[in-house]
NUZABA-654506 format. One line per field, with one value per residue (C-alpha): x, y negated, z negated; residue in one letter; residue number from 0; chain. Coordinates in steps of 0.2 Angstrom, whole numbers, padded with zeros to 4 digits. Last residue first. Layout:
BEGIN
u c(X/...)
v c(Y/...)
w c(Z/...)
type c(A/...)
seq c(NUM/...)
mol c(A/...)
***
This chain:
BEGIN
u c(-0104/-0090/-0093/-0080/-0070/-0075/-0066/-0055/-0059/-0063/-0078/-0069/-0076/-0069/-0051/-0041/-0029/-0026/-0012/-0026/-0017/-0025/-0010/0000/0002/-0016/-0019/-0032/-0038/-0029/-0036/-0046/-0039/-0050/-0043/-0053/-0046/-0035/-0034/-0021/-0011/0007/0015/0025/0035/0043/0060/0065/0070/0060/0051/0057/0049/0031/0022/0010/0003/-0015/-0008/-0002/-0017/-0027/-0017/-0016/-0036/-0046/-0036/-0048/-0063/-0071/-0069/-0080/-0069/-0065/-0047/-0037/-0019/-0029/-0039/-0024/-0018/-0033/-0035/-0017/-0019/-0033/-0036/-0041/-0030/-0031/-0021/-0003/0005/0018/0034/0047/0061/0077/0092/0089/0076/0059/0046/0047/0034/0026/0017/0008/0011/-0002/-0003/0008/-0003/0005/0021/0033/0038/0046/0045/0057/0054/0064/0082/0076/0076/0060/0071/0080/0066/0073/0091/0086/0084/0079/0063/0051/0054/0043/0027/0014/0025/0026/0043/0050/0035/0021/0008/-0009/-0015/-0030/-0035/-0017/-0021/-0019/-0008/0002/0015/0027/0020/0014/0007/-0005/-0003/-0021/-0018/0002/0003/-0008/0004/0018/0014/0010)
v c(-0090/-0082/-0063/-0055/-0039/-0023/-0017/-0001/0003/0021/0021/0017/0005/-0010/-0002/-0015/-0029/-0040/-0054/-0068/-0079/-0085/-0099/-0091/-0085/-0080/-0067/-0053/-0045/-0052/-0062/-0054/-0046/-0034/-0019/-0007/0012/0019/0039/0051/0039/0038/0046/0040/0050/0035/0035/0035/0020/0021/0040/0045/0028/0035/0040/0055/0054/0052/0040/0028/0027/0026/0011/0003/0003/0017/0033/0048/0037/0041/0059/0059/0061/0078/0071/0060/0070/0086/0079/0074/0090/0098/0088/0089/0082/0073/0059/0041/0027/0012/-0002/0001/-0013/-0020/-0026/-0041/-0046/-0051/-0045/-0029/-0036/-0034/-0021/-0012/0001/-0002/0009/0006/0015/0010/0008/-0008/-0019/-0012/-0003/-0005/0008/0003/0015/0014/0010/-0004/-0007/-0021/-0032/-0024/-0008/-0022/-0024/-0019/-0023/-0039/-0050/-0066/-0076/-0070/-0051/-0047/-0057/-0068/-0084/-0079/-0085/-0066/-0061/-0049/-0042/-0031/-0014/-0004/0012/0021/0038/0053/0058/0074/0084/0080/0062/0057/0042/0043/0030/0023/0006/0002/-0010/-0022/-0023/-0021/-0037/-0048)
w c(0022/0028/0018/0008/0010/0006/-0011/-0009/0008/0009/0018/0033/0046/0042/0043/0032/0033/0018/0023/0026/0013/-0003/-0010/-0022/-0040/-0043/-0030/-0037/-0020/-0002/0009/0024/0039/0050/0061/0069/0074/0085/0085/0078/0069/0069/0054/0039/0026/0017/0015/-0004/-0012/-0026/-0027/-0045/-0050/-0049/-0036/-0037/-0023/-0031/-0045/-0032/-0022/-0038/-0042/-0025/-0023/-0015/-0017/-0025/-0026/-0010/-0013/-0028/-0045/-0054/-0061/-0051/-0053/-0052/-0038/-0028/-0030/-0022/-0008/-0003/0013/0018/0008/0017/0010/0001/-0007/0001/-0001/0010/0008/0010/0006/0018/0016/0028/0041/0033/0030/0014/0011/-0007/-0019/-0035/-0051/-0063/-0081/-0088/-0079/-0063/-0063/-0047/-0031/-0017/-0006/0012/0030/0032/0025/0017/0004/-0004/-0011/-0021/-0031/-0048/-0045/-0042/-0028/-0026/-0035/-0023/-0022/-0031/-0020/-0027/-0026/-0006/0001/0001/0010/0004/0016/0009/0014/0018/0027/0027/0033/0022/0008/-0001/0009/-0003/-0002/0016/0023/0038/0051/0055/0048/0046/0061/0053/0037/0047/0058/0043)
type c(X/X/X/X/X/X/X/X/X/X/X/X/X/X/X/X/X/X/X/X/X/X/X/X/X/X/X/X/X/X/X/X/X/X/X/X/X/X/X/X/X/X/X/X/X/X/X/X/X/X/X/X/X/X/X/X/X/X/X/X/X/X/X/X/X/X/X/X/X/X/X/X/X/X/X/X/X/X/X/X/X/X/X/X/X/X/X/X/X/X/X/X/X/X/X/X/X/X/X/X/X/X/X/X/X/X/X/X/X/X/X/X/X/X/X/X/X/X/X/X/X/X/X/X/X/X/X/X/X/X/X/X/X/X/X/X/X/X/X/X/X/X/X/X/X/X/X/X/X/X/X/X/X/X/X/X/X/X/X/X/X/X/X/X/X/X/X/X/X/X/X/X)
seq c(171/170/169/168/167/166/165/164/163/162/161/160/159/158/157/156/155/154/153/152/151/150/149/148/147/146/145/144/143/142/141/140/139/138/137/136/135/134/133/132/131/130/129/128/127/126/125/124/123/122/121/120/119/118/117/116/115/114/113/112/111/110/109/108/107/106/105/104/103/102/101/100/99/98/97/96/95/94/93/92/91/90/89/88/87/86/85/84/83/82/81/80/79/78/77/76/75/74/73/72/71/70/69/68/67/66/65/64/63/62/61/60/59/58/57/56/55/54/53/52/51/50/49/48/47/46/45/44/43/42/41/40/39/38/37/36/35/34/33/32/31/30/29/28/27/26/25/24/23/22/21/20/19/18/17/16/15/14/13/12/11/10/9/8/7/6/5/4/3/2/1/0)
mol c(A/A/A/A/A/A/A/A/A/A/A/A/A/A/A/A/A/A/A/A/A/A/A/A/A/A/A/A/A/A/A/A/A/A/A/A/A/A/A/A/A/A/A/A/A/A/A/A/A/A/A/A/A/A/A/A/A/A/A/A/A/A/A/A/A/A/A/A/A/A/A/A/A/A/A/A/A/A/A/A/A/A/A/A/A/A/A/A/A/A/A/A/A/A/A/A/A/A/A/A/A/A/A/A/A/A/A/A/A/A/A/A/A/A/A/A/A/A/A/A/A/A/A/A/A/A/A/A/A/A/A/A/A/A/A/A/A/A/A/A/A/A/A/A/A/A/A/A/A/A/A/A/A/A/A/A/A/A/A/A/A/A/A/A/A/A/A/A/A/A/A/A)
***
């Protein structure tokens, strides 16, 4: 859960393309909702481990969505990128995107994922990752669409960033 934290505020890059990270989740290799839950495979390999690198997976048959893996080597586990702020590479992004309002360039993992451009050509690849230029708020929440694990509070998000893919839910 630490990397997911961690990773708020540092900007992810893409051939130059990306922005700060403003919302992720955490998957362990114990977690029924995580790859890299059933062993590894040639497919998810890049989750067990060395650190640092993009695994990159195809959502619902349509998305690309990325992953920065965050365990010991032999040991899976990854986080999610779900949103990030766009800075660099406006333009780009927009062509990948279409002619959408800024806040929907890269808010959800999909559209994060199309915005830079990922695909499977970037598995295994370091990632480009820089410490952030000021310290913002954390909040952790559970995560968005789990169904194949007990909820967790592995979702971690700058509650002040307009970005956010979906705002987190309310204690009643």
């Amino acid at each position: 859960m630490t990397a997911a934290e961690q990773l708020i505020g540092w900007t992810l890059l893409v051939d130059g393309v990306g922005g700060p990270i403003v919302e992720t989740e955490a998957y362990r290799h114990d977690d029924p909702a995580s790859h890299a839950f059933s062993g590894q495979t040639a497919r998810n390999a890049v989750m067990f481990g060395p650190p640092g690198h993009i695994y990159v997976y195809l959502s619902y048959g349509i998305h690309w969505c990325m992953n920065i893996s965050c365990g010991p080597p032999g040991v899976g586990a990854g986080v999610l990128i779900r949103a990030l702020e766009p800075v660099r590479g406006l333009d780009l992004m927009r062509e990948r995107r279409g002619d959408r309002p800024l806040r929907e360039l890269t808010s959800g993992p999909g559209r994060v994922g199309q915005a830079l451009g990922a695909g499977p050509w970037l598995a295994g690849r370091l990632a480009d990752l820089r410490p952030p230029d000021r310290i913002r708020g954390v909040a952790a929440t559970v995560r968005v669409g789990i169904s194949k694990a007990v909820e967790q509070p592995w979702r971690f998000l700058d509650p002040d960033s307009p970005y956010v893919s979906r705002r987190p839910r309310r204690a009643a």
